[in-house]
N, CA, C and O atoms as a DFTB+ gen file, in Angstrom:
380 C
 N C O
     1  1       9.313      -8.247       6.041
     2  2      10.176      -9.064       6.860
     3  2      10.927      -8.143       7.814
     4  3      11.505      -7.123       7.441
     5  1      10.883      -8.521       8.912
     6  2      11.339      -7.150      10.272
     7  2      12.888      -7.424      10.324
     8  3      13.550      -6.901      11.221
     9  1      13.609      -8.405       9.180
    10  2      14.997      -8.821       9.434
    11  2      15.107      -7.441       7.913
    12  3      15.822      -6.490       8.230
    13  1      14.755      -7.383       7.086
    14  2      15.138      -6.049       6.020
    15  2      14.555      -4.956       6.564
    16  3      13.807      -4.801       7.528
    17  1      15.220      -3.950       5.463
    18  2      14.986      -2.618       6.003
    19  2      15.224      -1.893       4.115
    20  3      16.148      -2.400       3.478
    21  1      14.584      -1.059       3.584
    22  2      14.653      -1.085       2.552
    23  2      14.266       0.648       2.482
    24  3      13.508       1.114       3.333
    25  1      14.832       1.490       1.445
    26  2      14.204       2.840       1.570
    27  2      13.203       3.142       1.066
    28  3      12.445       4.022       1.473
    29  1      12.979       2.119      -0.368
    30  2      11.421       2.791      -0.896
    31  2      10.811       1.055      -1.053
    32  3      11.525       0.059      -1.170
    33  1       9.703       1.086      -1.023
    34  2       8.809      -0.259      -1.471
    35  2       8.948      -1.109      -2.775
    36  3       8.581      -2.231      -3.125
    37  1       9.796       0.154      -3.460
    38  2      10.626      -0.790      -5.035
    39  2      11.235      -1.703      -4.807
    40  3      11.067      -2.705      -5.501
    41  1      12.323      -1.703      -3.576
    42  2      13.127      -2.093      -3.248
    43  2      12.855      -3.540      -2.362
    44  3      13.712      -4.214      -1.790
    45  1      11.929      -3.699      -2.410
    46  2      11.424      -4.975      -1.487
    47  2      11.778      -6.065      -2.168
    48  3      11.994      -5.813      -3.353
    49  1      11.930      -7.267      -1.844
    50  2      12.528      -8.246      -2.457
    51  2      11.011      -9.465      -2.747
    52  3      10.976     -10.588      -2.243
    53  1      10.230      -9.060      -3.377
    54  2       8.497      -9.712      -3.439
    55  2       8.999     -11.107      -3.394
    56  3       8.478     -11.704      -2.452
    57  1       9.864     -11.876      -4.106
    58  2      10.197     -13.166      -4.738
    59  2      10.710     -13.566      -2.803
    60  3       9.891     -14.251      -2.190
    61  1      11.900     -13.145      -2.087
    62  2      12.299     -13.142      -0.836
    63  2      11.015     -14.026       0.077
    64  3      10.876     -15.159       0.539
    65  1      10.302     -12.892       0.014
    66  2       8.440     -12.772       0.808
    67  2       7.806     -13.805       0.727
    68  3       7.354     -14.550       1.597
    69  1       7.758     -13.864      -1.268
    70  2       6.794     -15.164      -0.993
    71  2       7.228     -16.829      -1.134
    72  3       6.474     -17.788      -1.298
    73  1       8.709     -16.809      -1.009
    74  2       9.383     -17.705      -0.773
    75  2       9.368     -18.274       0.155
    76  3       9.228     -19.492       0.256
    77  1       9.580     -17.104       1.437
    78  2       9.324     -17.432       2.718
    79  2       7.805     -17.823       3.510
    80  3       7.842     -18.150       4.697
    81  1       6.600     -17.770       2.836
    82  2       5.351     -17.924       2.864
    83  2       4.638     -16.991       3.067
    84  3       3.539     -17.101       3.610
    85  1       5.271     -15.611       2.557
    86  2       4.024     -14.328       2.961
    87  2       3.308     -14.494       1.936
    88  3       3.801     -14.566       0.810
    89  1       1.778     -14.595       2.223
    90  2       0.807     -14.128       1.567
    91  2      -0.238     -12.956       1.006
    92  3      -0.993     -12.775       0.051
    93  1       0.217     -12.258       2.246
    94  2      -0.488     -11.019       1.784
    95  2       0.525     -10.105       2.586
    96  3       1.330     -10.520       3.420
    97  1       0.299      -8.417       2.080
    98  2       1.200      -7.136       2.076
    99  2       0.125      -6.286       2.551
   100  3      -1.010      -6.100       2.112
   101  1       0.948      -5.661       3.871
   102  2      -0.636      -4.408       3.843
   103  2       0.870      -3.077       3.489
   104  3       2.030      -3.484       3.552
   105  1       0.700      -2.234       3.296
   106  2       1.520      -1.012       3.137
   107  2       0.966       0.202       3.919
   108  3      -0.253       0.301       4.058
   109  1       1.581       0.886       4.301
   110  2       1.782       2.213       4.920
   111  2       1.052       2.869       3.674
   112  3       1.190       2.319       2.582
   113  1       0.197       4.143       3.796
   114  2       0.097       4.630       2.586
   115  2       1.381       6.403       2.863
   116  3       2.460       6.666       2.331
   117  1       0.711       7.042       3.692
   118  2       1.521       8.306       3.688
   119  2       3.328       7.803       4.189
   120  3       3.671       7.220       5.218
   121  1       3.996       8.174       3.302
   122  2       5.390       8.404       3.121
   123  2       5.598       6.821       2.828
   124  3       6.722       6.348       2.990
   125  1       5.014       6.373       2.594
   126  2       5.589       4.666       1.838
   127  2       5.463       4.607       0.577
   128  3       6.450       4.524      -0.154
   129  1       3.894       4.650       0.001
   130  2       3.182       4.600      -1.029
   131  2       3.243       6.258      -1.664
   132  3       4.103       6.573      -2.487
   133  1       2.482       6.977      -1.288
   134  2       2.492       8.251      -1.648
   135  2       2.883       9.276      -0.946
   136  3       3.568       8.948       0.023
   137  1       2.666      10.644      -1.098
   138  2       3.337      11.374       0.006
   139  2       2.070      11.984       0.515
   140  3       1.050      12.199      -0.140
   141  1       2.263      12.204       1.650
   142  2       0.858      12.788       3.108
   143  2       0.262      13.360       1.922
   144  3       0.762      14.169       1.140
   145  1      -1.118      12.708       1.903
   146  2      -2.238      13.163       1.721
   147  2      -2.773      13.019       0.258
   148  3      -3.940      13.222      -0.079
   149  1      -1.958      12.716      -0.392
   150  2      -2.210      12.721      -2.025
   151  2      -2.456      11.599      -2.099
   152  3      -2.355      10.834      -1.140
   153  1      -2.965      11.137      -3.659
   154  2      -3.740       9.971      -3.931
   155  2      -2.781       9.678      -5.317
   156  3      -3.259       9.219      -6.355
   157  1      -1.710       9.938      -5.186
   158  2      -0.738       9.752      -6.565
   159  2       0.566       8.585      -6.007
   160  3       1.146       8.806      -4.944
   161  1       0.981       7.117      -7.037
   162  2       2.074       7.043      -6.021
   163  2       2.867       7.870      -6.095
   164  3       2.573       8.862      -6.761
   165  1       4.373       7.788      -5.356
   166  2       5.525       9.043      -5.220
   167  2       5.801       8.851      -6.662
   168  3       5.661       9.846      -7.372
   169  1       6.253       7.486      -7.342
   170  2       6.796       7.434      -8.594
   171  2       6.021       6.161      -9.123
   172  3       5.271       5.288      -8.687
   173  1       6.681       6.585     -10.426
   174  2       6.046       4.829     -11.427
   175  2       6.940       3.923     -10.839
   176  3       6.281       3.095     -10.209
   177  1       8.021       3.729     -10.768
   178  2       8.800       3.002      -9.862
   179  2       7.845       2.250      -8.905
   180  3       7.350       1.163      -9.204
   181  1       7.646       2.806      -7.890
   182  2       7.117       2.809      -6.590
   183  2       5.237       2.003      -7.591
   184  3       4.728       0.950      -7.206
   185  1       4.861       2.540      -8.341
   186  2       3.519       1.547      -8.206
   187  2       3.670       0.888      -9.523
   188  3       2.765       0.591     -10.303
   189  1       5.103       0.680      -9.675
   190  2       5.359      -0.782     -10.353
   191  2       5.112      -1.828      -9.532
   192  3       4.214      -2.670      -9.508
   193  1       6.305      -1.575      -8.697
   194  2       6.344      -2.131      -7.637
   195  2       5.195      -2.986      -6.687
   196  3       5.102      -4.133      -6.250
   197  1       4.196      -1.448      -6.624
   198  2       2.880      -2.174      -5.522
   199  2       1.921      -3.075      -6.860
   200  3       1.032      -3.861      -6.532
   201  1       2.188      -2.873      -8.018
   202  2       0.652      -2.841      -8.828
   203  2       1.489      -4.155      -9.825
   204  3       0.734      -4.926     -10.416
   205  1       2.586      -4.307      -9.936
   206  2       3.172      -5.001     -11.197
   207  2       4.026      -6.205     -10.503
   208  3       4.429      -7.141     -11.194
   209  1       4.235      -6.149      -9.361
   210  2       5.680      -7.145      -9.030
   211  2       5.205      -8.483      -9.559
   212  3       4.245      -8.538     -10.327
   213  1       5.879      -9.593      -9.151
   214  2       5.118     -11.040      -9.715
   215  2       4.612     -11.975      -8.896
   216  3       4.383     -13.109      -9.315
   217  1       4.373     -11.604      -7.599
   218  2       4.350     -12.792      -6.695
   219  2       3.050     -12.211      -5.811
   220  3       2.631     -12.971      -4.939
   221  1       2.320     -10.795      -5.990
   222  2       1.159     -10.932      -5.456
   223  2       0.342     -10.242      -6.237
   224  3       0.868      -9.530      -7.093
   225  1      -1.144     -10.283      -6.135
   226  2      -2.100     -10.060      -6.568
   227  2      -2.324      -8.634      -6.308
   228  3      -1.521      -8.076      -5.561
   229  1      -3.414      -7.874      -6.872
   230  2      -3.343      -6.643      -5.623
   231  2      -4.890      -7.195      -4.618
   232  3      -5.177      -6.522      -3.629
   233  1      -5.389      -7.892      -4.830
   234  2      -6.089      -8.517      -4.350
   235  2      -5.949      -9.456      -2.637
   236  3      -6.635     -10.117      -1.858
   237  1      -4.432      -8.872      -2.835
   238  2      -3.773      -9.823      -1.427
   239  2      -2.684      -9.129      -0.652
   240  3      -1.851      -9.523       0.163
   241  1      -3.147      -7.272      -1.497
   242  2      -2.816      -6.494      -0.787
   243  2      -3.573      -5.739      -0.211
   244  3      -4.747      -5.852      -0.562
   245  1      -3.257      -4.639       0.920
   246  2      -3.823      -3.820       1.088
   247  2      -3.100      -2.600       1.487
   248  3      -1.876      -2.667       1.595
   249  1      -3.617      -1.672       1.680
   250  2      -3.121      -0.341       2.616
   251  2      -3.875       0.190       3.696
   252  3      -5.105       0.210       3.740
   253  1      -2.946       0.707       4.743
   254  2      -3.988       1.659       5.817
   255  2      -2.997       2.822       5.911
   256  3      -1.872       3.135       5.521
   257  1      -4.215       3.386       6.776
   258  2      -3.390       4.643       6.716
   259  2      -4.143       5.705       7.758
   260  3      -5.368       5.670       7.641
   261  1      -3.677       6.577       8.685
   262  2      -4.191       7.174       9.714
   263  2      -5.056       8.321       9.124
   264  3      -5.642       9.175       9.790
   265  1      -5.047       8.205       7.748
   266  2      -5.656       9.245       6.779
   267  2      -7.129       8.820       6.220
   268  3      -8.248       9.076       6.665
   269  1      -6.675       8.008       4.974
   270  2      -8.329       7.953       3.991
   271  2      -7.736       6.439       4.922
   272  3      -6.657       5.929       5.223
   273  1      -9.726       6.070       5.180
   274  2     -10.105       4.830       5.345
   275  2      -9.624       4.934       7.201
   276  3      -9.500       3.818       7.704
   277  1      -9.415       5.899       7.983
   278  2      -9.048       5.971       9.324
   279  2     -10.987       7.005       9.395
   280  3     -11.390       7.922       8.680
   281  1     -11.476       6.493      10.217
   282  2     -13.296       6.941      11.079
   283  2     -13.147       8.677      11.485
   284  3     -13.875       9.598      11.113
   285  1     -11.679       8.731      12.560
   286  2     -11.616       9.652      12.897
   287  2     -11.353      10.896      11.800
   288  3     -11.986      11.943      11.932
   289  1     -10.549      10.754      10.897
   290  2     -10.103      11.700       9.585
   291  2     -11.089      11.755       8.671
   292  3     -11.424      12.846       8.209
   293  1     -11.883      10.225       8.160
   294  2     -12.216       9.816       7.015
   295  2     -13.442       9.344       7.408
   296  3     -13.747       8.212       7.033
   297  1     -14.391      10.118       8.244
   298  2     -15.513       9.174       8.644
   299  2     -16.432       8.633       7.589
   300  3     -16.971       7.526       7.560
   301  1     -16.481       9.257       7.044
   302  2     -17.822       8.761       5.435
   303  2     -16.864       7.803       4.518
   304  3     -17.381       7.262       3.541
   305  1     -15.462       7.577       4.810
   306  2     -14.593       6.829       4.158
   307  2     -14.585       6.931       2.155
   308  3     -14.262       6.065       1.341
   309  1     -15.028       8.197       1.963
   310  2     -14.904       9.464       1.074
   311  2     -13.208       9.129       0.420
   312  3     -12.964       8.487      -0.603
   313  1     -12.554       9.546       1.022
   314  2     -10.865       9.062       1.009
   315  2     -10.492       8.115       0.847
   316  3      -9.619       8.143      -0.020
   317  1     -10.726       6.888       1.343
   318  2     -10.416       5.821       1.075
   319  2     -11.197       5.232      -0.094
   320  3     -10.626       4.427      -0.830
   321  1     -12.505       5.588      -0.321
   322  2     -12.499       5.307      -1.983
   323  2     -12.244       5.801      -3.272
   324  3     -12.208       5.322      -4.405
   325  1     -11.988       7.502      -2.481
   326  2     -11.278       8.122      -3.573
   327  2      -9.888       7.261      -4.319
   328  3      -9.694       6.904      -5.481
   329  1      -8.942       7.111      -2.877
   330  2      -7.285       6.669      -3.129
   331  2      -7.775       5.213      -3.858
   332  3      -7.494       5.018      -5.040
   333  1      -8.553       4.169      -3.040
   334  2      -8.607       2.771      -4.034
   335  2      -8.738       3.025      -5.773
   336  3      -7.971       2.580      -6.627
   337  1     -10.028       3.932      -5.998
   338  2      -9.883       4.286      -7.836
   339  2      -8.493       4.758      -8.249
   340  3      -7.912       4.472      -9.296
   341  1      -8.032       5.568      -7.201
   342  2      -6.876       6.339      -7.824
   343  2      -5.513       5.226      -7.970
   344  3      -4.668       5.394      -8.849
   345  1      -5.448       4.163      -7.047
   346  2      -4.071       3.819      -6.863
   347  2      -4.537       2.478      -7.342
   348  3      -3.660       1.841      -7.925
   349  1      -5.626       1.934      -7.245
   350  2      -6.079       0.688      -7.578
   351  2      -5.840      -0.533      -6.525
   352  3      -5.642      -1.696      -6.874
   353  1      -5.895      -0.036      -5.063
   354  2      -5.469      -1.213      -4.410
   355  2      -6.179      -0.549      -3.122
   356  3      -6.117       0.584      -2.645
   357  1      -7.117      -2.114      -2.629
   358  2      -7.927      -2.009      -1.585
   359  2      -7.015      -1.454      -0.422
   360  3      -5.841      -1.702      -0.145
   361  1      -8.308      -0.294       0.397
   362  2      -7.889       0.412       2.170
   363  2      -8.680      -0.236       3.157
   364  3      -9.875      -0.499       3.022
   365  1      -7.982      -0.485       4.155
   366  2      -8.507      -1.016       5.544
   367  2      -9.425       0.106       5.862
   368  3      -9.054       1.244       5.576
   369  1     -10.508      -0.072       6.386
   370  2     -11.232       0.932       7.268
   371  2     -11.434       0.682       8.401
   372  3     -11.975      -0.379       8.712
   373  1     -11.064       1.563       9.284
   374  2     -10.570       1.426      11.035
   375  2     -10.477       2.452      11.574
   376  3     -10.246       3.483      10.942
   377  1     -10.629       2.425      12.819
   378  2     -10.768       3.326      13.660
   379  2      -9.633       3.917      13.637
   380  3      -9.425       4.883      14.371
């Protein structure tokens, strides 16, 4: 919601979201989800959050990221299926 502003993704208000009719979440992966370049989240906190909250699936999430699952960085998209096993939640693949 572009009216909050929140410091980590724990902090999101999921119940807020899908009150208001969001259906699906894409996330930032470097400095949102994990930190540049790793395939770990920052904390359990943090992939409580993406993997546990109550109001979405991970199925109705996603992530991108200028990293894994980006053609130019990630052309064989190698990265982006590494991070999906690792974090458990589908990457956009895009230019």
């Amino acid at each position: 919601m572009p009216s909050q502003r929140v410091s980590t993704v724990a902090q999101i208000s999921y119940d807020k979201l899908s009150e208001a009719g969001c259906k699906y979440i894409v996330f930032d992966k470097d400095n949102t989800i994990t930190a540049p370049y790793k395939q770990e989240y920052f904390s359990a906190e943090v992939k409580s959050a993406v993997l546990e909250n109550q109001h979405f699936e991970t199925s109705d999430m996603a992530v991108i990221s200028n990293s894994a699952g980006c053609s130019n960085y990630d052309p064989d998209y190698k990265k982006a299926v590494e991070a999906e096993s690792k974090l458990g939640i589908s990457f956009i693949r895009h230019q």
